[in-house]
C-alpha positions in Angstrom: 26.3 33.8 12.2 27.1 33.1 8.5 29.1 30.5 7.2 32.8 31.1 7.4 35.3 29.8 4.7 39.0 30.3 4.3 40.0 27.9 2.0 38.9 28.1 -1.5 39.3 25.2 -3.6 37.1 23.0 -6.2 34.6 20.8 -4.2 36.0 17.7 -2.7 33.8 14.9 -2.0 36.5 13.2 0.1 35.3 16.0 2.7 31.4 16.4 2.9 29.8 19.0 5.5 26.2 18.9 5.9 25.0 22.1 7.6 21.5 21.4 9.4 19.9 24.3 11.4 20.6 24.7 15.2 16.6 24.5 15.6 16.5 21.3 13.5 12.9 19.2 14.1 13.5 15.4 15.0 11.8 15.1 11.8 14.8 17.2 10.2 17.2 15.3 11.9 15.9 11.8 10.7 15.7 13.2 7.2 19.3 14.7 7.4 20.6 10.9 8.9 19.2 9.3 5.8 20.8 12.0 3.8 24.4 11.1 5.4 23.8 6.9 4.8 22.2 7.6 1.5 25.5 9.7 0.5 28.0 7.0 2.6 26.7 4.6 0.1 28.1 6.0 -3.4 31.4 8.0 -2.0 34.0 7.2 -0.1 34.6 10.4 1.7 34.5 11.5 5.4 31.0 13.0 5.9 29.6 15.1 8.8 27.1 16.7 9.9 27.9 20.3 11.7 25.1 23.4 12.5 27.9 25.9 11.5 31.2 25.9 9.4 33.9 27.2 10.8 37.8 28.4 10.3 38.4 24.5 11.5 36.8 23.7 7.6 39.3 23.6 4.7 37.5 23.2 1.3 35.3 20.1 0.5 31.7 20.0 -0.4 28.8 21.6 1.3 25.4 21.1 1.7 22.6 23.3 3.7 19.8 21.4 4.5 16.6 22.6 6.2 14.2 25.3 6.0 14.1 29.3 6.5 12.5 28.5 10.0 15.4 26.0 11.3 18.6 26.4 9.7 20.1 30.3 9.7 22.5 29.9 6.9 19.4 29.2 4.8 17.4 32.4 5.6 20.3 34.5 4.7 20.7 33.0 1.9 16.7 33.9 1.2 17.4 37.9 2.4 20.1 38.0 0.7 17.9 36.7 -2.7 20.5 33.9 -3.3 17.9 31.8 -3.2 13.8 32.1 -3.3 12.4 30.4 -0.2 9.3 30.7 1.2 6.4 30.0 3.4 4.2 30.4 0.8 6.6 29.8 -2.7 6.8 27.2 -3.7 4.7 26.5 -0.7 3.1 23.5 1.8 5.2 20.6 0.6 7.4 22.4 -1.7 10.9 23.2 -2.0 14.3 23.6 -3.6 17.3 22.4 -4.6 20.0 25.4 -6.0 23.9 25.8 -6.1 24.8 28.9 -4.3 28.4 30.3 -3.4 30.0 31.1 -0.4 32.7 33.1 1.5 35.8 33.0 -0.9 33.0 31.7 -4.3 33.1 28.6 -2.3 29.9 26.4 -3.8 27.6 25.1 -2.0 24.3 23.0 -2.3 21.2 23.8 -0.7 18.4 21.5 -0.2 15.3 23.2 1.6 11.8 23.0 2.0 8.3 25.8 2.9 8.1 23.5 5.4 9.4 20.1 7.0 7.6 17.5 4.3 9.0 19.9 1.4 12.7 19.7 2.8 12.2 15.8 2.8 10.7 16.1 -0.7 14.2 18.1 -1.6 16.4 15.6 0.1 15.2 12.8 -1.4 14.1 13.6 -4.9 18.1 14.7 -5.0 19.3 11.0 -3.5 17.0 8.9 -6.4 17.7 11.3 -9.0 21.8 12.4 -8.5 23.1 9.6 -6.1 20.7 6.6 -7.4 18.9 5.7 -4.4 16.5 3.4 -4.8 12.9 4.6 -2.4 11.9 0.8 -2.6 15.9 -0.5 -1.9 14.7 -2.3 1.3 12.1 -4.5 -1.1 14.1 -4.9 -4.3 17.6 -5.1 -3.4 18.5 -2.4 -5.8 21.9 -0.9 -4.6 23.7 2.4 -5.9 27.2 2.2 -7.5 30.0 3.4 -5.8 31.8 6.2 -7.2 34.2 8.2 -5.5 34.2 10.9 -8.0 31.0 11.6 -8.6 29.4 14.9 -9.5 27.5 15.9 -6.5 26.4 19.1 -8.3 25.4 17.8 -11.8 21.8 19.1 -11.6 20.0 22.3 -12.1 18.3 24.6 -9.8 14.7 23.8 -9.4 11.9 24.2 -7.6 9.9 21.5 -6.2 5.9 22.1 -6.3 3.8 21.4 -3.6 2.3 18.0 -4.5 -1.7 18.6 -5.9 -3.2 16.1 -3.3 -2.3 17.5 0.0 -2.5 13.8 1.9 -1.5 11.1 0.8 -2.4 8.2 3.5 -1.0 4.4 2.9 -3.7 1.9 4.5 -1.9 -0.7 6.6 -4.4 -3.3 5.9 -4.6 -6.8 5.3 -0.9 -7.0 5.8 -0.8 -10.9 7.2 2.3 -12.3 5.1 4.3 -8.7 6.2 3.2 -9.6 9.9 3.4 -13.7 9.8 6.5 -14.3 7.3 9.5 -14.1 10.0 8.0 -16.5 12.3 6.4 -14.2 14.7 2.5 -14.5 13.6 0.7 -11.6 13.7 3.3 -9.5 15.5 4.5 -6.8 12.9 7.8 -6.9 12.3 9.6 -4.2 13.0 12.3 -4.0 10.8 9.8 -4.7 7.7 7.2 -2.4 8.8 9.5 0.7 9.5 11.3 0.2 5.9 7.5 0.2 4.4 7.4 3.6 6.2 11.1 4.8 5.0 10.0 3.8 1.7 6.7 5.6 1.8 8.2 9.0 3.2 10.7 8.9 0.1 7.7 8.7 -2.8 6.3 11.2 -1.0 3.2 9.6 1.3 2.9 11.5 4.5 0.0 9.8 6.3 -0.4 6.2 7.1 -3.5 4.7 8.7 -3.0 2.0 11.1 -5.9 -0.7 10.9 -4.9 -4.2 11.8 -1.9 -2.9 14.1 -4.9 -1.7 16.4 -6.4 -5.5 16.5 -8.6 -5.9 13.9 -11.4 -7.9 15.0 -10.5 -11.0 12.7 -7.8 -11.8 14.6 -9.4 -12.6 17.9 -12.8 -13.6 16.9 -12.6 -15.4 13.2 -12.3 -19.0 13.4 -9.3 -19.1 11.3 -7.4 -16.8 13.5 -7.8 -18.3 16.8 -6.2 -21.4 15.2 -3.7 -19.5 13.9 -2.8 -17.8 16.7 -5.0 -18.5 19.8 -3.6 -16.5 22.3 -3.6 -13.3 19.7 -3.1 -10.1 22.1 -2.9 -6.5 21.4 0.7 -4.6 21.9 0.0 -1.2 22.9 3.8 -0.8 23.9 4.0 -1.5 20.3 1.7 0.7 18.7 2.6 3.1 20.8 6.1 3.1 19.5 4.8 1.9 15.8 3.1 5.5 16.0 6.1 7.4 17.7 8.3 6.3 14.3 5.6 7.5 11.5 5.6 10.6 13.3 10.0 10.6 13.4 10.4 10.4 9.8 7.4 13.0 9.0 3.8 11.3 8.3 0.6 11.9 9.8 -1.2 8.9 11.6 -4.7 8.5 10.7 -7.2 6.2 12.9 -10.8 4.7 11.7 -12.9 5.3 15.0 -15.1 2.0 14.2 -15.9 0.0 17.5 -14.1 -3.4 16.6 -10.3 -3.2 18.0 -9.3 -5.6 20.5 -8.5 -2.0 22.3 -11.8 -1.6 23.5 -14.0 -3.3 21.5 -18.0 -2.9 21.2 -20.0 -5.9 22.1 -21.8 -7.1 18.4 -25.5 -7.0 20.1 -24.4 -3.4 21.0 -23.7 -2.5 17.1 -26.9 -3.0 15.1 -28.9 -0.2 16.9 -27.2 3.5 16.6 -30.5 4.5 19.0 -30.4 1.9 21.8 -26.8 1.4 22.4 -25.4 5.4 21.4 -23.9 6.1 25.0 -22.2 2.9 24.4 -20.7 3.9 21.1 -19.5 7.2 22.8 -18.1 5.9 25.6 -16.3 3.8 23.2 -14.9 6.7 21.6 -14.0 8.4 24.4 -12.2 5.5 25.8 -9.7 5.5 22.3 -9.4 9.0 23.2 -8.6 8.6 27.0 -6.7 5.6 27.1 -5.0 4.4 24.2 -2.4 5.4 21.9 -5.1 6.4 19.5 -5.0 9.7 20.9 -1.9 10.2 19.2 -3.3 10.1 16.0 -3.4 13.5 13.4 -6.4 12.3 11.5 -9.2 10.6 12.1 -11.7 8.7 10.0 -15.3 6.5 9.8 -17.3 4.5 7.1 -21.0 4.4 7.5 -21.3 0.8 8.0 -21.3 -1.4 10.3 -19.1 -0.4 13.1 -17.7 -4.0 14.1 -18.0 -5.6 10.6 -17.0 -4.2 7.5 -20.4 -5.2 6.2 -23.9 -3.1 5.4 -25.2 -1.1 8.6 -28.7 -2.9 9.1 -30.5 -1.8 12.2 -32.5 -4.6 14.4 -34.4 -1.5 15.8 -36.0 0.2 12.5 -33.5 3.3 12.4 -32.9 4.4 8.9 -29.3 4.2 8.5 -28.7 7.8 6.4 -30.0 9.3 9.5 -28.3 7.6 11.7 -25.1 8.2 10.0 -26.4 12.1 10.1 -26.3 11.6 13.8 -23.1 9.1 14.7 -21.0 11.6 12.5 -22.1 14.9 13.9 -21.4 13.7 17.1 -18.4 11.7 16.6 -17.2 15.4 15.4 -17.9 16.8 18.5 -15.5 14.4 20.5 -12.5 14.5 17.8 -13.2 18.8 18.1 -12.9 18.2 22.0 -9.9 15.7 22.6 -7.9 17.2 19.1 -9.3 20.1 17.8 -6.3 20.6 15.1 -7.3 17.1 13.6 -8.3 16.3 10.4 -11.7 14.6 9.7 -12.5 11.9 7.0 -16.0 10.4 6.0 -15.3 7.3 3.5 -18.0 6.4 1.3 -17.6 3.1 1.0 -19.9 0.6 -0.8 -23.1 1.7 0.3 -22.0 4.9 1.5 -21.7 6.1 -2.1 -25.1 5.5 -2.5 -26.0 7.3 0.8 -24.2 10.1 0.0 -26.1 10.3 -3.1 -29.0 11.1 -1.0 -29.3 12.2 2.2 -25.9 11.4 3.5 -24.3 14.9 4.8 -22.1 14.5 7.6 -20.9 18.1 8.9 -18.7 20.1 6.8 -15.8 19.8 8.2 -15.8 16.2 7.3 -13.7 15.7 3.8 -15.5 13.1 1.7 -14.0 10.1 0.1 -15.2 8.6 -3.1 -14.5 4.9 -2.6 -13.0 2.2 -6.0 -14.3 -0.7 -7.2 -11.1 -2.6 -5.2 -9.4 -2.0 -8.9 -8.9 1.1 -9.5 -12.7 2.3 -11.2 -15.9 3.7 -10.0 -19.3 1.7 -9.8 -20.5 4.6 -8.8 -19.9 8.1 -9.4 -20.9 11.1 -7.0 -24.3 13.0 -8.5 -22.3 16.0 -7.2 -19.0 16.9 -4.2 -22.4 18.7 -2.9 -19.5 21.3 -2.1 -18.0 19.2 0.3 -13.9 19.3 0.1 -13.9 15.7 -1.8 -10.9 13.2 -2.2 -10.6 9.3 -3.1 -9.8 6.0 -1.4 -8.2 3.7 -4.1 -6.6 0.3 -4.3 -3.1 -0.5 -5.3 -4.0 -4.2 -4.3 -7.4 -5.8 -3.1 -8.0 -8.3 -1.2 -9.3 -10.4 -4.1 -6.0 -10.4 -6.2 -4.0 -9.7 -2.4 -1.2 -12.5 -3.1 0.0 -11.1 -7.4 -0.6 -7.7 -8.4 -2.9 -6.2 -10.9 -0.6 -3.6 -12.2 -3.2 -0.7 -13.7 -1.3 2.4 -14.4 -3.0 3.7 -17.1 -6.3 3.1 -14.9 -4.6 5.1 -12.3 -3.8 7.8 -15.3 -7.5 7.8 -16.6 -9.6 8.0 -13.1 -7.4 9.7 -10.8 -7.5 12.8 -13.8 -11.4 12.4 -14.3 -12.0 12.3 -10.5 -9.9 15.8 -10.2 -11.3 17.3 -13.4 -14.5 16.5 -12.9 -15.2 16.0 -9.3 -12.4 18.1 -7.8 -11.5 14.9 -5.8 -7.8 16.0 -4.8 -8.4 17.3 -1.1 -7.5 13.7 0.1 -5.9 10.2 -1.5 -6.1 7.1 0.3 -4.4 4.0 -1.0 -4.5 0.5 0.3 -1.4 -1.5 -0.5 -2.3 -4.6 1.1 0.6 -6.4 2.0 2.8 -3.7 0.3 5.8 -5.6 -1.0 3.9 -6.8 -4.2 1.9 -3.5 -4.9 5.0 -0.9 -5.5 3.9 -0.2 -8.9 0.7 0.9 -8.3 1.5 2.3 -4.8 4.0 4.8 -6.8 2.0 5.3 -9.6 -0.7 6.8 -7.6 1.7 9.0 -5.7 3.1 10.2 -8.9 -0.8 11.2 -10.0 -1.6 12.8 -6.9 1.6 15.1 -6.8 1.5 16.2 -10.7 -1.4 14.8 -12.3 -1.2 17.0 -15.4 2.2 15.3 -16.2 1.5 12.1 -15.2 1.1 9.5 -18.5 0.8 6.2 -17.6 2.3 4.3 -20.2 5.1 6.6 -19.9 5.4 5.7 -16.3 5.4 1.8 -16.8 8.5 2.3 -19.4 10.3 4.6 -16.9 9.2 2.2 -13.7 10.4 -1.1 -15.4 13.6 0.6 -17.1 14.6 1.9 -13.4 15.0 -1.7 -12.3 15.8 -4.1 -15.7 18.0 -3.3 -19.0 15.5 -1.8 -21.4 14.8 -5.2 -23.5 14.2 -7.0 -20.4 11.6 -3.9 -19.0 9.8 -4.0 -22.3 9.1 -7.5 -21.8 8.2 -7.0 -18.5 5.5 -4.3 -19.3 4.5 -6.9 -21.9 3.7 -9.4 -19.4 2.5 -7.1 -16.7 0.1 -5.7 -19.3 -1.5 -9.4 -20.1 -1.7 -10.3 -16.2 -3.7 -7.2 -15.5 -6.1 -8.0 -19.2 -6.8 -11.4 -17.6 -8.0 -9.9 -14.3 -11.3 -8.1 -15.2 -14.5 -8.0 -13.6 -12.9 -7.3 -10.2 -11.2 -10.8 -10.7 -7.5 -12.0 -9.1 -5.5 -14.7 -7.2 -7.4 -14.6 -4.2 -11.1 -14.8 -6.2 -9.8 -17.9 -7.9 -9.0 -19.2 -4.6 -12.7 -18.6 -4.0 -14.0 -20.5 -7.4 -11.1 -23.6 -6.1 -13.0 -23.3 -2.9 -16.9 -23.4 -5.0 -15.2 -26.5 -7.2 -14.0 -28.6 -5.0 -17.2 -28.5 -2.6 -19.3 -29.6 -5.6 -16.6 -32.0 -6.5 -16.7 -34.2 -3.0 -20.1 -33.7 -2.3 -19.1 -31.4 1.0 -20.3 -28.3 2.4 -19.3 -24.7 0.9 -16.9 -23.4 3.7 -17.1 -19.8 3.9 -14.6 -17.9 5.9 -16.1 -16.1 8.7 -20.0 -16.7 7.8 -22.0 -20.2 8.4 -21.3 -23.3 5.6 -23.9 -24.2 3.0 -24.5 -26.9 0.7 -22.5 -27.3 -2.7 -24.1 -26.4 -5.8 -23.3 -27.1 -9.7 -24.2 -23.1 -11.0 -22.1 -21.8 -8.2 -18.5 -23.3 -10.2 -20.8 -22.8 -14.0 -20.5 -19.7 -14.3 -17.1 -19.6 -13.3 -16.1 -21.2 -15.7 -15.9 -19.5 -19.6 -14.1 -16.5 -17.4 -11.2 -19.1 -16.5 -10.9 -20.0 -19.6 -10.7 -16.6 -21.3 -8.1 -16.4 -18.2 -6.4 -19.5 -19.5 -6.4 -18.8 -23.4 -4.5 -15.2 -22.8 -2.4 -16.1 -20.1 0.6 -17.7 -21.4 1.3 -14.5 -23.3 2.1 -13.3 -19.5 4.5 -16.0 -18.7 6.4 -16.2 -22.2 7.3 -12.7 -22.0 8.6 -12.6 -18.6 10.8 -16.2 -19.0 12.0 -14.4 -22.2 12.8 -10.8 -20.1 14.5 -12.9 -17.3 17.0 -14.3 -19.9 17.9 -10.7 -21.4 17.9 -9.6 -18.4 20.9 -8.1 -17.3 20.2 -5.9 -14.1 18.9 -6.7 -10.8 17.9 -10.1 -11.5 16.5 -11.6 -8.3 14.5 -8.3 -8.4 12.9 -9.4 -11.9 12.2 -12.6 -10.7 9.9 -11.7 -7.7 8.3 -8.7 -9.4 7.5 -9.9 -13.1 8.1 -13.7 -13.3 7.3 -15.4 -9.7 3.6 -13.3 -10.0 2.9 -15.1 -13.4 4.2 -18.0 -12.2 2.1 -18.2 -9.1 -1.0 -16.9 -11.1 -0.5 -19.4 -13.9 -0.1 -22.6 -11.6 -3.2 -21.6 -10.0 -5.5 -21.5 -12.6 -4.1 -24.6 -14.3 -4.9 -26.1 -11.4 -8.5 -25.0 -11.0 -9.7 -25.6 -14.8 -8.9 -29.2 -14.0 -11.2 -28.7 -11.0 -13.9 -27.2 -13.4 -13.1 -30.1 -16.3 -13.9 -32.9 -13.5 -17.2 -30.8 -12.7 -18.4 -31.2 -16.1 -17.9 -34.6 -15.9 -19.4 -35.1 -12.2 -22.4 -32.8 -13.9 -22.6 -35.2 -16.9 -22.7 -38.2 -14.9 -25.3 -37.3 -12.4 -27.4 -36.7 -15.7 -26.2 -39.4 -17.6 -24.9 -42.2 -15.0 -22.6 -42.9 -17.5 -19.4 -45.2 -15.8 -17.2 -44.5 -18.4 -17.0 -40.7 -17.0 -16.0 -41.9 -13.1 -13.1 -43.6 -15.1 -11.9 -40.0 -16.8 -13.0 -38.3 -13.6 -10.6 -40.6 -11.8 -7.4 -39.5 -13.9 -8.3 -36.2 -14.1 -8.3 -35.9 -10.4 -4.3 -37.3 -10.5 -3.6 -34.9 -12.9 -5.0 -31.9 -10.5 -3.5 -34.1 -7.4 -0.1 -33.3 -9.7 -0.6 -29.6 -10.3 -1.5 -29.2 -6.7 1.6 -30.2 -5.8 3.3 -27.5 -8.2 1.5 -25.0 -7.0 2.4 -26.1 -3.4 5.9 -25.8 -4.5 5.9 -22.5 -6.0 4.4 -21.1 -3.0 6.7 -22.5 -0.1 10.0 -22.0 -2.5 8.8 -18.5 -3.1 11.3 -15.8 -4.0 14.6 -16.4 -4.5 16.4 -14.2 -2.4 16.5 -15.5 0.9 15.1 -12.2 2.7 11.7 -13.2 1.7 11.9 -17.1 3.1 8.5 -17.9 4.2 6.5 -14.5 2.2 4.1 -16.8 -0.2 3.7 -20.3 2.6 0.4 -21.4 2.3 0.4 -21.9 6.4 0.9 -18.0 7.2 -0.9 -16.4 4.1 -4.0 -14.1 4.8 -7.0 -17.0 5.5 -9.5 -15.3 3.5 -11.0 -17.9 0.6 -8.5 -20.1 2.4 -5.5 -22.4 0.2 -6.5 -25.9 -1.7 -4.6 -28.8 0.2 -4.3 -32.5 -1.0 -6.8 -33.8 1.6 -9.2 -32.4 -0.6 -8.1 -33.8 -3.5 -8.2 -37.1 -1.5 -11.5 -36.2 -1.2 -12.8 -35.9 -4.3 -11.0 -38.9 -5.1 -13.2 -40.9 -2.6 -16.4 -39.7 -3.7 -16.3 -40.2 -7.1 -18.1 -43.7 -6.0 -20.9 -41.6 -3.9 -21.7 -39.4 -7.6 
């Protein structure tokens, strides 16, 4: 039946219809609910959502939303070449936004999609770009303006182009401050973790790879974890239902088959000989595939390491590990063919899988292969050739080096995505890892924006339009000014979390104590280990202020979204700053602890002595930076030392004490 209107009058948006098709998806019904809150936010009209108009409707504003497939009112639209809506134009992923008329000329707005993922592209392209949405509005509190007359058609008709890179999967990795900051340690928050999916779907993401939802092996066998949480347990409820909600607002869920999860996991003596212990791998599989909520999943994925550690593959049984990669991945494809035949299959080759690949690495076919970053955005290595495999990347909008500040890089993303798909037709697959996702939005957008029009993309153009979307435009050019220096003083794969590293090198040497090394055996201190750290923080140190000068300046022009600019430009440099300050002290009192053991020279115990105050005083700042944290009261608890991702650990003042006390023992 076609829609039916008997009262003609200019659009109203104190009445608002939203036509979905009687054969909506659950998918198409999610998308359409957004559509209605998105719209309840910026008028104040009645809105509702009907499968048909009828003689009951008397004017207002109309919108048909759907596909050719599910909503009737749009096909005829199509037959009757009101609109051009396809299967295959614009195609997978594609759609359309158009004004059309009605019965009686009455307009109407249609927002359609090829498929499912292209009418969600149409729906909420229209809500950022005509009703000021913000995709990230959970994260930085950016909020539409009311206004009850506005222009719900003021845009032209356009078609929406299948993005280039067919997936686009967000790796939920690393994510301990998302998980811990609300209290509930390593339990994922469901509120938090369903907005990072909202805000995915909306910049146009449609996979997500669960990692440490599935109990990464960290958390119940790593030291630091058991005392963090010793009773750590596995929700499969909870994944379960984590699972069922990617899949309700549209995205694939991707799974890496390694053997670690507390699900089911493979004994370590059972994992460093592919030959010995292969029934054992399989049954392992086959038990994810059987009995866990991992046979939910619509892609699946391996690395050719080590299948409980994310480490180097060495056998203790002489297997070459190219061949036995050959083997595990040939028959690893055999199971995923058997229990989910329709799923996709990813081989990632990371670290030393590049170099395997390089040689005699093939896995079958049907495998895509993914190039793997540096953790920043480059290549150490670069493929000899796809060796006609259907190719794609894995890249890093954060690391787990810089984890806690960003290292915002879109012109990187602008340079190497383009070379990797001009050169290397890499744009089968994109994987990005966000870390703990809330401060990686830059870089997490910047590479969808690559991956859906690469061509277009221009990085420098995007940091202007990225910053001015949040901050007046004097405030956004300082904030690119700042950004721009933070990333310049993190080269050579550097960041927050490595300097937690070099703290961790310093103040071993400086108290005489062992070199604690998260999840591996302690070993003694050594002078050259903090050396050669130190000419790179100083570089660090005589660029950096450049970062926080512009950002205090951009915080007092700034005249939008103000708690926003503070977490996103000025807390980062703040953090990153009081960190480093704090660890060039460390490396001043080496050089004196070095100097005295060479010279026994008393006067330098004396310096040592007040230089270790000072630190004990920047300590304390940092300390207080940390536990303040951001300033809007949502993110209480994000940056606390005592629920922050363990990995190179967090200086305390015992140490300090430390060092302190053995300055008489030098």
């Amino acid at each position: 039946m076609g829609i039916v209107i008997l009262y003609s009058c200019a659009p109203s948006v104190d009445k608002v219809y939203v036509v979905i098709g009687e054969h909506a998806s659950e998918v198409e019904k999610s998308t359409v609910q957004d559509f209605k809150d998105d719209l309840q936010k910026v008028i104040d009209g009645e809105i509702a959502i009907v499968s048909q108009i009828d003689e009951q409707v008397k004017g207002g504003t109309v919108f048909l939303l759907g596909t050719i497939e599910t909503n009737n009112e749009i096909a005829e639209l199509v037959q009757s070449n009101d609109i051009t809506l396809s299967a295959q134009k614009p195609g997978p992923r594609g759609g359309v936004w158009a004004h059309v008329s009605l019965k009686n000329d009455q307009k109407a707005i249609v927002l359609a999609g090829s498929d499912v993922q292209g009418f969600q592209y149409a729906v909420y392209d229209y809500t950022h770009e005509v009703l000021g949405i913000d995709p990230f509005e959970y994260w930085t509190g950016k909020m539409p303006a009311k206004n009850p007359d506005m222009d719900l058609y003021a845009f032209q008709n356009r078609q929406i182009a299948p993005p280039e890179v067919p997936i686009l999967c967000y790796f939920e990795n690393d994510v301990d401050e998302l998980a811990n900051y609300r209290g509930k340690l390593l339990e994922y928050d469901w509120e938090s973790y369903t907005e990072m999916i909202n805000s995915l779907v909306r910049i146009r993401y449609n996979a997500i790879q669960f990692f440490d939802m599935l109990g990464r092996p960290e958390f119940f066998i790593r030291p630091e974890y058991k005392k963090l949480k010793p009773d750590y347990q596995i929700d499969e409820e909870y994944l379960d239902k984590m699972i069922d909600y990617a899949h309700l607002k549209g995205m694939e869920v991707q799974v890496d088959l390694s053997l670690g999860y507390q699900l089911h996991p493979l004994p370590v003596e059972e994992s460093y000989c592919w030959s010995t212990y292969k029934d054992k791998w399989i049954k392992g599989w086959k038990y994810y595939f059987e009995n866990t909520p991992i046979a939910k999943a619509d892609i699946f994925s391996l690395r050719p390491r080590h299948q409980v550690w994310d480490w180097e593959y060495v056998s203790d049984c002489g297997e070459d590990k190219t061949e036995v990669f050959n083997e595990v991945y040939a028959e690893l494809g055999k199971l995923i063919d058997y229990y989910k035949p329709e799923a996709t299959k990813i081989a990632f080759c990371y670290h030393d899988g590049m170099e395997m690949f390089n040689k005699g690495f093939n896995p079958p076919k049907d495998w895509i292969a993914v190039w793997c970053d540096n953790g920043f955005g480059e290549f150490l290595h670069m493929p000899d050739s796809n060796k006609g495999y259907e190719f794609g990347t894995y890249m890093h909008a954060g690391f787990w080096k810089n984890h806690t500040v960003h290292n915002p890089y879109p012109m990187v993303v602008d340079t190497i995505m383009k070379k990797m798909f001009r050169e290397y037709d890499a744009s089968k697959y994109c994987q990005v890892n966000g870390q703990n996702f809330r401060p990686f939005l830059l870089n997490l957008e910047a590479y969808s924006d690559v991956c859906n029009r690469p061509e277009s993309f221009d990085g420098e153009d995007f940091y202007r339009t990225w910053t001015e979307r949040y901050f007046s435009p004097e405030a956004a050019k300082l904030a690119v000014e700042s950004m721009k220096i933070l990333h310049d003083v993190q080269t050579g794969r550097n960041g927050y979390v490595e300097h937690l590293w070099e703290i961790r090198k310093a103040i071993s040497y400086n108290s005489n104590s062992l070199l604690q090394r998260p999840g591996k055996t302690p070993i003694p201190h050594r002078y050259d280990r903090v050396y050669k750290d130190i000419d790179n923080l100083k570089r660090e140190l005589d660029n950096f202020q450049g970062a926080v000068d512009a950002a205090e300046k951009g915080a007092e022009l700034n005249t939008k979204n103000e708690a926003f600019y503070y977490s996103y430009v000025l807390l980062p440099v703040k953090l990153y700053g009081e960190l480093i300050v704090f660890e060039r002290s460390l490396h001043q009192i080496a050089l004196l602890k070095k100097e005295f053991e060479e010279t026994r020279n008393m006067d330098l115990l004396v310096q040592a002595r007040v230089l270790v105050q000072k630190a004990m005083d920047q300590l304390e700042t940092v300390h207080k930076t940390t536990i303040e944290g951001d300033k809007n009261p949502k993110w209480a608890n994000f940056y606390d030392p005592a629920i922050r991702r363990p990995n190179n650990g967090f200086p305390q003042m015992e140490e300090m004490t430390l060092i302190m006390n053995s300055i008489e023992t030098w």
